[in-house]
Each structure stands twice: as C-alpha cells, then as structure tokens.
N, CA, C and O of each residue as an XYZ file, in Angstrom:
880
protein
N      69.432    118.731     94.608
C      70.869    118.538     94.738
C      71.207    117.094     95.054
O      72.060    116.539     94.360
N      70.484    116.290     96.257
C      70.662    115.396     96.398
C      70.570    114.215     95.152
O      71.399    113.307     95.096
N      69.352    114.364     94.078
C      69.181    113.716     93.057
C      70.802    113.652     92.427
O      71.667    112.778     92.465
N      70.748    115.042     91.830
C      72.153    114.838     90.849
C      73.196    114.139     91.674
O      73.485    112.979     91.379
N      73.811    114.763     92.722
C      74.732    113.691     93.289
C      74.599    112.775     93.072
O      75.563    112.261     92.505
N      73.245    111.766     93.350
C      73.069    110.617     93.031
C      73.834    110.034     91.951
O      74.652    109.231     92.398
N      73.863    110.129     90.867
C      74.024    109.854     89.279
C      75.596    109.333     89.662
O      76.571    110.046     89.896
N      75.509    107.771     89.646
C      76.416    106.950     89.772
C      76.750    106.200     88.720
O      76.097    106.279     87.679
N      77.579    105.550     88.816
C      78.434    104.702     87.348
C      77.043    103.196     87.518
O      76.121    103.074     88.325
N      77.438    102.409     86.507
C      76.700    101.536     86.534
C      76.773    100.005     86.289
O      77.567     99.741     85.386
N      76.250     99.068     86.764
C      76.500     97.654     86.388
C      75.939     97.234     84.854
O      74.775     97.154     84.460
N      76.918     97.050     84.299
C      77.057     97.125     82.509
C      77.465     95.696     82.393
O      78.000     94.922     83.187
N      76.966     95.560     80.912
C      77.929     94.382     80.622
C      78.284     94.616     78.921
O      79.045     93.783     78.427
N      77.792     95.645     78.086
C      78.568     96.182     77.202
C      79.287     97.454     77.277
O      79.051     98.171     78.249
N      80.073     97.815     76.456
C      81.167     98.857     76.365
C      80.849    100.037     76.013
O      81.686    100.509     75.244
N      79.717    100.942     76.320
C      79.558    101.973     75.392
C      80.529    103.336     75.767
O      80.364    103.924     76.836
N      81.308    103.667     75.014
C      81.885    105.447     75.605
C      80.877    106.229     74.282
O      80.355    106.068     73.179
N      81.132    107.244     75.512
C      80.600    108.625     75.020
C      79.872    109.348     75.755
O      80.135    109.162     76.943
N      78.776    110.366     75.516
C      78.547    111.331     76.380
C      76.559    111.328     75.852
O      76.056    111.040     74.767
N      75.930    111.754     77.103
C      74.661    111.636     77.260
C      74.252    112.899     77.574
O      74.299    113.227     78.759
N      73.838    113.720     76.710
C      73.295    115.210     77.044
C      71.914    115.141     77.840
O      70.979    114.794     77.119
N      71.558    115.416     79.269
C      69.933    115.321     79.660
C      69.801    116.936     79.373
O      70.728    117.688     79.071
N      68.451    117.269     79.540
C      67.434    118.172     79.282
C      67.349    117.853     80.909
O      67.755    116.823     81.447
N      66.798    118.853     81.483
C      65.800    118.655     83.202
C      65.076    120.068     82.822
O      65.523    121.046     82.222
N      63.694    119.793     83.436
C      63.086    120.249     84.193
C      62.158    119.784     85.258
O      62.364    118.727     85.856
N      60.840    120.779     85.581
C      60.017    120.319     86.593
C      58.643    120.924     86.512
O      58.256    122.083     86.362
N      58.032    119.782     86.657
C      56.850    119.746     86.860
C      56.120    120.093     87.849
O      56.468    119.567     88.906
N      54.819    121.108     87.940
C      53.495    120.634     89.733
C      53.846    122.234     89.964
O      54.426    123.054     89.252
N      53.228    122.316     91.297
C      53.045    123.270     92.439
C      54.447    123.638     92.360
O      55.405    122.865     92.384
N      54.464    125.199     92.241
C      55.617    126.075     92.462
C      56.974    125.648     90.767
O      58.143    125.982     90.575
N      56.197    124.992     90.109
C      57.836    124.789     89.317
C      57.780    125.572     88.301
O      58.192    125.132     87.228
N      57.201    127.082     88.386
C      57.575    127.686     87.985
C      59.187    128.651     88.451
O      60.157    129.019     87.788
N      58.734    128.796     90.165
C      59.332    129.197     90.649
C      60.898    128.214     90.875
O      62.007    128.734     90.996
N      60.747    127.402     90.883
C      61.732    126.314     90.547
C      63.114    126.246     89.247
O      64.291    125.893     89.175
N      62.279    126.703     88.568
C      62.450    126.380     87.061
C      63.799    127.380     86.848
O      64.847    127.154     86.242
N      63.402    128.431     87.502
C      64.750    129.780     87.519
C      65.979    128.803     88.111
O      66.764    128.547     87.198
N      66.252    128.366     89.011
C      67.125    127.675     89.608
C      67.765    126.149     89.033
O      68.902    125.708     89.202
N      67.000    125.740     88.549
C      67.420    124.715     87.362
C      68.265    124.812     86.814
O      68.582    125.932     86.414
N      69.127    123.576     86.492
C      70.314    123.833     85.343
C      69.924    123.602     84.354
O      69.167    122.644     84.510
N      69.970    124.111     82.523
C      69.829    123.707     81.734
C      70.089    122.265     81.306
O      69.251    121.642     80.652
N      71.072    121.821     81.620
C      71.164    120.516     81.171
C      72.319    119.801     82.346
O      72.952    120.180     83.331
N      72.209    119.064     81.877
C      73.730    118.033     82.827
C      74.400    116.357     81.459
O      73.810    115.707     80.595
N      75.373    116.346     81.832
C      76.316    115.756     80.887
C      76.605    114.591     81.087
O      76.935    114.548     82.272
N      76.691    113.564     80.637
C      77.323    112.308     81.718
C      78.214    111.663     80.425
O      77.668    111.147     79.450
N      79.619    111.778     80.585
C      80.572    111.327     79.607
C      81.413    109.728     80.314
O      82.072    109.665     81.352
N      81.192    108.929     79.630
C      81.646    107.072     79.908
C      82.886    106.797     79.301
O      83.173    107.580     78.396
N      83.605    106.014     79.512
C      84.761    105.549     78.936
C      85.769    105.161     79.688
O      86.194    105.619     80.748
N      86.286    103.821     78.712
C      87.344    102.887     79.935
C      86.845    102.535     81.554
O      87.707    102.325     82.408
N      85.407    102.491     81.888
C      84.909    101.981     83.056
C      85.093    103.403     83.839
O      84.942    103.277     85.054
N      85.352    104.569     83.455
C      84.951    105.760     84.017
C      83.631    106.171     83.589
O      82.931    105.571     82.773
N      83.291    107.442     84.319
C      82.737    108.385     84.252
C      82.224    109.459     84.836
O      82.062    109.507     86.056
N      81.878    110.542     83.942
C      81.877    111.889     84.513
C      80.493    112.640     84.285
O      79.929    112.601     83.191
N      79.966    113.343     85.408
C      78.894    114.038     85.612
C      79.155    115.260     85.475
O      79.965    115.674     86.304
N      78.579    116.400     84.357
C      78.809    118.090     84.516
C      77.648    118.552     83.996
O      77.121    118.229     82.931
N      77.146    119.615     85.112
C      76.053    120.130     84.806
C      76.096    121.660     84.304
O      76.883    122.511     84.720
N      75.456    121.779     83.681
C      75.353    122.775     83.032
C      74.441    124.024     83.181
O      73.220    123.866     83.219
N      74.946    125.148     83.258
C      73.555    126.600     83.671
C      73.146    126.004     85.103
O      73.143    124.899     85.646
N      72.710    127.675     85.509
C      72.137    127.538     87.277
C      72.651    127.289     88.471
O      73.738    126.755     88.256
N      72.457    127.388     89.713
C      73.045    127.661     90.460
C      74.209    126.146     90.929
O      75.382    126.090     91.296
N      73.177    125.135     90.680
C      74.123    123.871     90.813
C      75.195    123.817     90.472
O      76.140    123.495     91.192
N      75.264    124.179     89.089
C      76.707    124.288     88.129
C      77.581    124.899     89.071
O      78.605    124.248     89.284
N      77.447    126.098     89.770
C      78.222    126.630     90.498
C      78.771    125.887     91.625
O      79.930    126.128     91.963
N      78.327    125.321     92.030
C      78.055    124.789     93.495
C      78.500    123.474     93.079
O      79.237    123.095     93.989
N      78.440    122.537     92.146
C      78.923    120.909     92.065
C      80.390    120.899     90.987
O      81.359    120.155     91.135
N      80.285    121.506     90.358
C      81.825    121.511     89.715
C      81.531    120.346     89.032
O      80.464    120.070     88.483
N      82.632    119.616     89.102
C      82.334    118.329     87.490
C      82.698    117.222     88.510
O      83.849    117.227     88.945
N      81.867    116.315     88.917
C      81.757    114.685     89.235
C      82.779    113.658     88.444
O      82.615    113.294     87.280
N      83.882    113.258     89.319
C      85.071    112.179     87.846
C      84.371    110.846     88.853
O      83.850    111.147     89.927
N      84.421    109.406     88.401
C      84.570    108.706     89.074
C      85.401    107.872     88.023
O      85.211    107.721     86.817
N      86.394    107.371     88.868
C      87.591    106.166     88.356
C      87.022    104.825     88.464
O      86.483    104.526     89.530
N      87.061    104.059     87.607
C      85.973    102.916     87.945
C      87.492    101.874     88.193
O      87.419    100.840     88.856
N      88.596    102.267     87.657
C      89.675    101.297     88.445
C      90.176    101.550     89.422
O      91.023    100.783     89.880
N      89.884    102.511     89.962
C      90.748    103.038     91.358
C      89.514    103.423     92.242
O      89.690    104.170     93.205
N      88.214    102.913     91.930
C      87.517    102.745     92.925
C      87.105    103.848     93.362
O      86.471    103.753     94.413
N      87.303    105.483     92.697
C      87.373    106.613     93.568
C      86.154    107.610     92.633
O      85.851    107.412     91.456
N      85.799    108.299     93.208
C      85.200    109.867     92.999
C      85.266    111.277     93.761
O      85.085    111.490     94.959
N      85.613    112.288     92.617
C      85.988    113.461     93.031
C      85.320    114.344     92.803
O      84.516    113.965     91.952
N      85.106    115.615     93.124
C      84.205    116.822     92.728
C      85.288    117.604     92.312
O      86.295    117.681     93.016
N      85.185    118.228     91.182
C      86.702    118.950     90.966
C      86.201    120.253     90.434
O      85.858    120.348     89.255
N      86.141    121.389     91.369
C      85.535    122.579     91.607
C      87.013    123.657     91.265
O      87.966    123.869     92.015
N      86.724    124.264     89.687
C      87.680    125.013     89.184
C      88.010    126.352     89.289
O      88.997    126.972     88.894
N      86.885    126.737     89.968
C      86.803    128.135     90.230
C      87.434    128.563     92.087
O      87.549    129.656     92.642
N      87.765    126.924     92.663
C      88.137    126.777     93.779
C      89.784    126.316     93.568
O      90.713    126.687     94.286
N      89.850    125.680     92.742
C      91.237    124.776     92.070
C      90.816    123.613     93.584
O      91.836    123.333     94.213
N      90.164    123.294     93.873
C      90.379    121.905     94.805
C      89.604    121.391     94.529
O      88.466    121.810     94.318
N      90.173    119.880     94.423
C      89.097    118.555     94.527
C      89.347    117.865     95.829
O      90.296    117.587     96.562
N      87.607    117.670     95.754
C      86.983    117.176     97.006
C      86.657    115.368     96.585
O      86.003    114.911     95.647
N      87.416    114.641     97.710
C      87.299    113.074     97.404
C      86.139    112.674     98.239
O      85.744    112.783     99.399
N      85.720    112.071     96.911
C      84.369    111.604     97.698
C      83.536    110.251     98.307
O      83.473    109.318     97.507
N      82.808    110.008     99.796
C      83.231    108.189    100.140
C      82.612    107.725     98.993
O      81.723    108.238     98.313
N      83.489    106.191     98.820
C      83.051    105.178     98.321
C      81.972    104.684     98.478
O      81.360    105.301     99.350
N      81.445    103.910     98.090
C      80.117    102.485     98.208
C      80.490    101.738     98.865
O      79.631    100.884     99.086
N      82.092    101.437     99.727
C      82.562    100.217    100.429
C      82.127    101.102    101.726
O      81.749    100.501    102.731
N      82.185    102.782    101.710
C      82.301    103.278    102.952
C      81.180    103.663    103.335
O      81.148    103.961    104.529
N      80.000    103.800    102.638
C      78.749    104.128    102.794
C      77.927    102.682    103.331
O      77.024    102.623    104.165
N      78.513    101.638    102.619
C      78.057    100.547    103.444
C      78.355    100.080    104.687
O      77.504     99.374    105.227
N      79.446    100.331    105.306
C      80.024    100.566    106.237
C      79.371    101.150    107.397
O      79.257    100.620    108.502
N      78.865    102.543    106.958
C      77.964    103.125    107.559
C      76.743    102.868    107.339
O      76.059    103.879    107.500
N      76.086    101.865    107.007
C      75.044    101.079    106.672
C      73.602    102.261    105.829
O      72.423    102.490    106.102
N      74.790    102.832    104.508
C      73.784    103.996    104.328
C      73.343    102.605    102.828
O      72.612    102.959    101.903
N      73.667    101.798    102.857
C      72.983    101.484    101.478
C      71.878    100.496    101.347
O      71.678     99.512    102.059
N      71.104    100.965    100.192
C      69.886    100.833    100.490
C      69.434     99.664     98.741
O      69.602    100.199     97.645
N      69.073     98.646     98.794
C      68.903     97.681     97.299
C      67.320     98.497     97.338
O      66.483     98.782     98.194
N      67.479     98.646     96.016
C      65.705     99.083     95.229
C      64.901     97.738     94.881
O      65.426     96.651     94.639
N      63.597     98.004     94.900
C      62.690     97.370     94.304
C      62.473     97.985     92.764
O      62.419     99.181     92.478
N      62.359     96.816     91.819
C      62.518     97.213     90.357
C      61.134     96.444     90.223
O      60.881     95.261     90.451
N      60.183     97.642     89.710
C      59.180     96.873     88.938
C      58.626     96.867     87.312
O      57.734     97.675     87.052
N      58.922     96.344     86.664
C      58.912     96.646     84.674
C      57.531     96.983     84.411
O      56.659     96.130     84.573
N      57.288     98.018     84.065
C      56.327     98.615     83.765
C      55.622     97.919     81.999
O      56.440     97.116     81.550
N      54.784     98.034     81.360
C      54.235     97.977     80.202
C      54.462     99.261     79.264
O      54.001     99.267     78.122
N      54.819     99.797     79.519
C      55.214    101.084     78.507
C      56.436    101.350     78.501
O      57.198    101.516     79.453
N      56.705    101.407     76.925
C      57.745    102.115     76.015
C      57.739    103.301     75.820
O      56.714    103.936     76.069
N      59.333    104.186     75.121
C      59.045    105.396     74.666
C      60.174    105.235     74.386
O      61.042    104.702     75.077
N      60.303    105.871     72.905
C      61.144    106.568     71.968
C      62.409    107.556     72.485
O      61.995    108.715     72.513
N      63.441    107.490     72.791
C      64.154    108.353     73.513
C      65.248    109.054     72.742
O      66.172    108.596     73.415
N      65.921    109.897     71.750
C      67.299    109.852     71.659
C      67.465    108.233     70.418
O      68.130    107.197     70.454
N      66.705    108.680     69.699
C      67.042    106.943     69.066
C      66.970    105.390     69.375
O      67.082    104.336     68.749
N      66.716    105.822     70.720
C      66.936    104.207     71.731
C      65.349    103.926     71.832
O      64.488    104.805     71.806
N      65.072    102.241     71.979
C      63.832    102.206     72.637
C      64.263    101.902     74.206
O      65.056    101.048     74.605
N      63.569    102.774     74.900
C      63.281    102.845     76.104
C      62.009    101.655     76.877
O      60.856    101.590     76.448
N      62.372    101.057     77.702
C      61.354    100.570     78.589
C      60.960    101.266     79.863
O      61.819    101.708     80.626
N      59.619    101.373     80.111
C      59.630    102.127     81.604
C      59.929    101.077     83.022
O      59.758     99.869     82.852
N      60.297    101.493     84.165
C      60.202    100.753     84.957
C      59.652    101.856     86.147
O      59.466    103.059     85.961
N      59.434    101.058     87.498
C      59.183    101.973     89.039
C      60.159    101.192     89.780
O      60.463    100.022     90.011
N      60.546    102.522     90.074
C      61.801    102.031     91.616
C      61.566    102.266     92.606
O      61.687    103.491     92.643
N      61.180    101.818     93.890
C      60.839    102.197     95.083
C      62.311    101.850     95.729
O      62.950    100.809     95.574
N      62.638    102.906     96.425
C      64.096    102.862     97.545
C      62.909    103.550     98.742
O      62.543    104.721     98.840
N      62.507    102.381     99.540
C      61.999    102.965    100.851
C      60.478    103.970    100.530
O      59.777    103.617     99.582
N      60.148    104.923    101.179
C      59.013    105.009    100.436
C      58.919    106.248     99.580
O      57.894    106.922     99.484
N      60.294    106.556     98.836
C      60.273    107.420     97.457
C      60.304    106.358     96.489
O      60.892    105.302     96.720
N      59.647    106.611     95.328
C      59.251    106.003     94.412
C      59.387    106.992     93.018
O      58.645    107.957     92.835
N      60.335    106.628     92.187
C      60.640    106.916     90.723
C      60.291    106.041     89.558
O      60.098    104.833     89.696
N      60.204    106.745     88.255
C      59.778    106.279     87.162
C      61.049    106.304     86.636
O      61.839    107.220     86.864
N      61.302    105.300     85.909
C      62.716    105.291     84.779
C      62.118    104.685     83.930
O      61.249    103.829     84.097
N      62.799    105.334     82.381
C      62.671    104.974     81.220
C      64.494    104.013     80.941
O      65.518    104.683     81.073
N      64.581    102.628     80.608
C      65.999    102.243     80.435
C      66.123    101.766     78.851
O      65.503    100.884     78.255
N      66.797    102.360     78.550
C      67.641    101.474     76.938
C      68.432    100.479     77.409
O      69.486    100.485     78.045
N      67.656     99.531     76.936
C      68.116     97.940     76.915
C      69.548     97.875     75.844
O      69.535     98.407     74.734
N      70.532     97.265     76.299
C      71.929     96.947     75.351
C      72.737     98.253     75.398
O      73.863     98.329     74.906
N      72.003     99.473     76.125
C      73.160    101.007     75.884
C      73.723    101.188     77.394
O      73.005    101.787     78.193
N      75.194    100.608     77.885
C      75.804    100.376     78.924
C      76.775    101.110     78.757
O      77.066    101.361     77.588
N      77.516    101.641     79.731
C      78.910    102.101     79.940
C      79.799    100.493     80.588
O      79.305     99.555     81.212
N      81.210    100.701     80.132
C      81.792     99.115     80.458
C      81.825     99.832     82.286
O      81.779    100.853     82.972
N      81.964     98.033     82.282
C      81.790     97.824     83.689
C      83.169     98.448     84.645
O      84.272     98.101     84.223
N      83.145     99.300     85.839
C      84.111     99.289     86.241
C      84.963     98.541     87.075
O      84.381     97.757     87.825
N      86.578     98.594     87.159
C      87.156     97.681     87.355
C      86.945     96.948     88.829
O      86.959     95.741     89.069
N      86.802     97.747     89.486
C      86.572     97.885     91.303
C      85.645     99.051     91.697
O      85.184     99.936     90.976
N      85.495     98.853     92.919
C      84.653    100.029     93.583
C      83.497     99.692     93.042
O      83.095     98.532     92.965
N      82.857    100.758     92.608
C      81.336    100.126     91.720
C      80.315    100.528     92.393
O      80.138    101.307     93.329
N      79.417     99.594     91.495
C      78.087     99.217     91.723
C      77.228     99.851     91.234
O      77.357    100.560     90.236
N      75.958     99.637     92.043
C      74.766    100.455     91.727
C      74.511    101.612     91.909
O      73.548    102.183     91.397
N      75.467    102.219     92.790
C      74.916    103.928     92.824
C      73.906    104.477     91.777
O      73.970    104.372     90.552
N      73.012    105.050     92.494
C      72.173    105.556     91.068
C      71.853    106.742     90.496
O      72.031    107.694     91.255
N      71.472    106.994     89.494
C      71.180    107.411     88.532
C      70.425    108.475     88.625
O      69.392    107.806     88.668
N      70.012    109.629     88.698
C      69.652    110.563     89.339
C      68.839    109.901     91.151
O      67.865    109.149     91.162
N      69.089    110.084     91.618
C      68.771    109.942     92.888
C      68.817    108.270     93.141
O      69.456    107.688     94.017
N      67.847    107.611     91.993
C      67.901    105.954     91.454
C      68.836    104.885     91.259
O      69.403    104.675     90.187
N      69.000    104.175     92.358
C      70.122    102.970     92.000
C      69.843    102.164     90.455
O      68.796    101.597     90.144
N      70.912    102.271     89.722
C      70.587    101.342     88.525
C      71.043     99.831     88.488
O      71.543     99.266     87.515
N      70.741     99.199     89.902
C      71.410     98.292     90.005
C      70.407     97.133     89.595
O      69.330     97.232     90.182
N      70.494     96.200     88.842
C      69.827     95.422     88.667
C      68.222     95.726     87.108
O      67.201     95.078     86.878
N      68.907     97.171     86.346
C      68.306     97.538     85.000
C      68.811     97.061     84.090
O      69.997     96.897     84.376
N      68.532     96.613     82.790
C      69.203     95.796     81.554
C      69.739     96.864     81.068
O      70.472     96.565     80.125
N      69.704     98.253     81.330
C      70.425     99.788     80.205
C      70.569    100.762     81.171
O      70.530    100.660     82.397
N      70.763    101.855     80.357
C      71.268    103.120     80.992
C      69.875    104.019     81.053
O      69.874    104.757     80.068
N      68.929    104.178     81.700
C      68.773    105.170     82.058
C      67.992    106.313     80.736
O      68.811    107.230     80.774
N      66.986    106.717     79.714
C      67.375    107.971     79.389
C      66.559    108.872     79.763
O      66.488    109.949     79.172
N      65.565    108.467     81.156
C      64.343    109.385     81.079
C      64.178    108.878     82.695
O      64.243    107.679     82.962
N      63.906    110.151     83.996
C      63.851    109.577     84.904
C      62.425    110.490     84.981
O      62.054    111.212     84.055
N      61.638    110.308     86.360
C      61.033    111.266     87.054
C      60.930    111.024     88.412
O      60.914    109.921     88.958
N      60.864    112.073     88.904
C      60.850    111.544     90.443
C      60.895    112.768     91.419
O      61.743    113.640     91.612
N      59.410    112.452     92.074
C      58.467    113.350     92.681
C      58.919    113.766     94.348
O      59.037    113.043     95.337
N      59.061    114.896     94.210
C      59.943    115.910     95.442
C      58.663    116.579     96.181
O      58.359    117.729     95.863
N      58.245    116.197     96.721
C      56.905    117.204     97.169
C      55.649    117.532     96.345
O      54.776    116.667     96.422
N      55.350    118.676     95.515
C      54.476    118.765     95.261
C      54.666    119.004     93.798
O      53.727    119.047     93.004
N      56.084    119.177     93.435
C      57.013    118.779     91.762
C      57.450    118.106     91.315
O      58.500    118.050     91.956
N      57.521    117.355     90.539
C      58.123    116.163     89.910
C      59.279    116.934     89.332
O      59.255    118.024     88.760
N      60.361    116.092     89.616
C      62.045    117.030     88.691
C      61.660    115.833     87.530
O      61.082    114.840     87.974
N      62.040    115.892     85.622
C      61.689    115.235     84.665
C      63.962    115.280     84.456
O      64.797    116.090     84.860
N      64.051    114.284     83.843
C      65.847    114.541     83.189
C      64.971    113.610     82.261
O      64.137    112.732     82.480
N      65.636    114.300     80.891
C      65.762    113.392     79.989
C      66.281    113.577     78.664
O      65.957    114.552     77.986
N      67.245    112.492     78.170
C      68.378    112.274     77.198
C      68.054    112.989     75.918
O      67.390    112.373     75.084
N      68.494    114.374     75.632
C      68.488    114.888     74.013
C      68.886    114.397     73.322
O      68.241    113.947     72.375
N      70.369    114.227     73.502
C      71.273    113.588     72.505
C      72.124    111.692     73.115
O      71.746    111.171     74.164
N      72.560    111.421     72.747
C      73.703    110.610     73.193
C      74.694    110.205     71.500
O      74.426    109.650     70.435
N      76.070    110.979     72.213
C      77.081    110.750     71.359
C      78.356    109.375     71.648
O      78.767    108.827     72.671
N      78.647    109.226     70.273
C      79.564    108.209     70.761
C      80.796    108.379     70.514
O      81.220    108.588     69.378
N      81.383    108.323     71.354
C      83.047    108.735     71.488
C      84.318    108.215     71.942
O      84.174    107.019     72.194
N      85.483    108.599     72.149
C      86.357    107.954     72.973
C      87.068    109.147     73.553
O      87.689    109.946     72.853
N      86.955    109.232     74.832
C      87.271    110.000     75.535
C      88.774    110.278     75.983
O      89.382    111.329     76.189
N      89.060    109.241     76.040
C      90.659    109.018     76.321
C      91.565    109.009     77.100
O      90.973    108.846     78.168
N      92.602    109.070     77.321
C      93.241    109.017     79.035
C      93.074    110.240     79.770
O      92.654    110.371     80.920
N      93.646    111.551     78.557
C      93.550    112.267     79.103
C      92.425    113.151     79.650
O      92.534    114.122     80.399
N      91.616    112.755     79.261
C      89.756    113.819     79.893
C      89.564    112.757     81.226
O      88.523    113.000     81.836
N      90.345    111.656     81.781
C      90.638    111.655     83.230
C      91.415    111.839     84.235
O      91.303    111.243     85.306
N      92.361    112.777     83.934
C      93.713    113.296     84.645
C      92.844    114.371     85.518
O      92.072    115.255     85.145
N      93.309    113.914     86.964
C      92.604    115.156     87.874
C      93.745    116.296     87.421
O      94.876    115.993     87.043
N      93.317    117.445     87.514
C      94.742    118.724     88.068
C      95.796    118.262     88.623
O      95.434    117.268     89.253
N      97.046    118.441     88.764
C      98.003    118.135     89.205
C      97.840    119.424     90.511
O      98.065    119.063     91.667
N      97.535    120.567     90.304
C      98.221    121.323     90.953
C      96.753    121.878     91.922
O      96.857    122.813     92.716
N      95.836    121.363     91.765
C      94.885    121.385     92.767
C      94.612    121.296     94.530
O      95.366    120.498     95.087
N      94.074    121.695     95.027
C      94.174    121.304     96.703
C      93.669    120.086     96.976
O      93.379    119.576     95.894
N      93.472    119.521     97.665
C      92.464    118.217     98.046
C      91.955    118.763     99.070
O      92.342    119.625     99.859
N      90.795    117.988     98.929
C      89.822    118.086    100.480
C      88.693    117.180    100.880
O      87.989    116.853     99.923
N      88.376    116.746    101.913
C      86.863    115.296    101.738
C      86.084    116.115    101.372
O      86.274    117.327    101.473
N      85.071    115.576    100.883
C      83.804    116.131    100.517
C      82.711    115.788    101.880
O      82.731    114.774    102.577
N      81.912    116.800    101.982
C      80.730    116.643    102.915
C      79.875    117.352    102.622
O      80.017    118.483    102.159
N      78.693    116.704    102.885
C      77.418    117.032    102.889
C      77.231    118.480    102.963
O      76.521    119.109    102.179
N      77.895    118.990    103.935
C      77.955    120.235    104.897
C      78.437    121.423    103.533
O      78.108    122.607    103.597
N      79.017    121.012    102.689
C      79.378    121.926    101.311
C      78.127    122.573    100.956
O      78.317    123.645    100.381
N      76.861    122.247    101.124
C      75.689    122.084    100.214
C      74.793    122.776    101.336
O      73.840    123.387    100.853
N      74.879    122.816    102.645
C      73.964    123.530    103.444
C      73.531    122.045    104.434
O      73.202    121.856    105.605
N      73.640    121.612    103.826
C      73.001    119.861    104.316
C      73.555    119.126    105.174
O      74.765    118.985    105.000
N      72.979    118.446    106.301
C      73.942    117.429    107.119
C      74.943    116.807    106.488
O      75.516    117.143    105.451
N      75.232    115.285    107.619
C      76.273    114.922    106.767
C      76.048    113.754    106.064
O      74.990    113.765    105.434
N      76.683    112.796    105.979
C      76.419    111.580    105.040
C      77.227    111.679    103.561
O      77.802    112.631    103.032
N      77.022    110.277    103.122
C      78.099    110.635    102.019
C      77.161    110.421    100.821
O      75.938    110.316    100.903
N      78.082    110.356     99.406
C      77.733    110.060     98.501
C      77.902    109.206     97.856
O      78.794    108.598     98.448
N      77.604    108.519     96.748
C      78.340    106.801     96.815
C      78.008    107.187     94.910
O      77.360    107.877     94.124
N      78.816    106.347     95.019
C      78.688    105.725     93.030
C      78.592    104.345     92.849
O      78.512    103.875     91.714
C-alpha cells in the first residue's frame, strides 16, 4: 500500500500526455499467497502538468479510490466514489516541514530492456536502507508541474533526479519482491475535464490511519 501511494508526479522536461497501463505482481516466499490480494493492474494518466493514479482489481482498488494530483494548484486528492468524499492529501512543502523527506541515491546500472516500445535503462535507488531497481525511458516525461511538485516517487521510488518515466520497478518487501511493469503506454489528451474533482462530494484530510497504518503523510 505504502508503494502505490508513493507514485508521484515527476520532474520532466518534455510534454508527454497520456496514460501508462502497469501489470504488478510478486515475486519469493509466500507470493503466492500474496498474489490473491494484488491488483491487476494500476493506471497512471498525465496531462497539462497533472496526473492521475487508478488501480485496478483487488482489495487496494477498494480501499485507494483514484489519486488526482493538480500540478498547478500544488494539490492531491483521493477521490473515493463509493464514499462520494475526497480526501486532501499533504503536500511535499508539508511533509518537508515535518522533515519526512528523504533525496535518493541514483546509481545507473549497465543494463537495458525493451519495455512497451521504449528503451529502458536500469538504475538502483537506495532511500535509506531500502533499495529498488528501476527500469527509466529516457525522453518519455509528463510536462512539468506548475508548483507544488517534485520528486515524489514512483512506486514507493523518488524519481527525482531520472532522465524518464519509470516503466519497470522492483522492490523487495521482505522475503517478495512486488515487480510493476508498463504493458501499454497510450498517447492522449486528457483534457480539462478528466480533472474536475465532484462538485458535490464531502471533503476530508487524508491519514495514514484510513489504511490501518500510523500516521504520516503522503507527498507527490
């Protein structure tokens, strides 16, 4: 759970909209038993310096609703339809604040891979002493957003300081490795309206505490 939350907007410097279909599963000890609980896939749709996270199948789906983040208004929401309320969620100005943020070590690996059409480079990210594998497409960016920002990352992974987006992560939870990685990527224009929250929705903060979990926030 904590991973997907993760999956933050990103420091770009070309324009790409459209939408990134991942695949997940998991690897090791017990992921069979794992595997039932898994979502089939998760979504990540870009455009105009937004973007949006929706996962798809399994219990998460239930439980996370669809991720908006406004990349001009600096904001992110969880917008849970089966509740009609969206939950606002802290910023990256407020998580630093609370001195939750943390810069990765990026190290460029020697191996490539074929992803979705893209060539992929691998890299290792160490944030403290978890350590992930990313595969990044060099030149495939979402535009930069206007304010707010940053590196929030990418399944669990800050993408702050990668030349691309992301299409292949892994990153080892105990004695399973969780795998996401890009089937498709379409290109699109999403438009004003696929970022209009509900009008007629409740509001509420978001916390940790939704999820079973202490508190702390989430950042993009």
């Amino acid at each position: 759970m904590t991973a997907i939350l993760g999956f933050g907007t990103l420091q770009a410097q070309d324009d790409f909209s459209g939408t990134i279909v991942y695949g997940m599963s998991v690897e090791g000890e017990g992921a069979e038993q794992m595997a039932g609980m898994m979502p089939e896939a998760m979504e990540m749709t870009f455009g105009d310096g937004n973007s949006a996270v929706e996962i798809k199948g399994g219990m998460a789906a239930m439980m996370m609703g669809k991720i908006v983040m406004l990349g001009k208004k600096g904001k992110a929401y969880m917008i849970k339809d089966s509740e009609e309320t969206i939950y606002e969620m802290p910023s990256r100005e407020d998580q630093e604040a609370e001195g939750e943020e943390m810069e990765p070590e990026i190290v460029k690996l020697e191996d490539t891979k074929e992803i979705a059409g893209y060539t992929c480079q691998k890299y290792e990210i160490k944030m403290g002493e978890v350590s992930s594998f990313v595969w990044a497409a060099d030149g495939l960016n979402p535009e930069k957003p206007k304010k707010g920002s940053g590196g929030g990352g990418m399944m669990g992974i800050s993408t702050k300081g990668l030349p691309g987006l992301p299409l292949r992560t892994e990153t080892k939870q105990g004695p399973v490795t969780m795998i996401m990685e890009a089937k498709e990527v379409k290109q699109w224009n999403p438009g004003k309206d696929y970022w209009k929250l509900p009008k007629n929705y409740d509001r509420e903060e978001f916390n940790m505490g939704m999820f079973g979990g202490g508190g702390g926030g989430v950042g993009y």
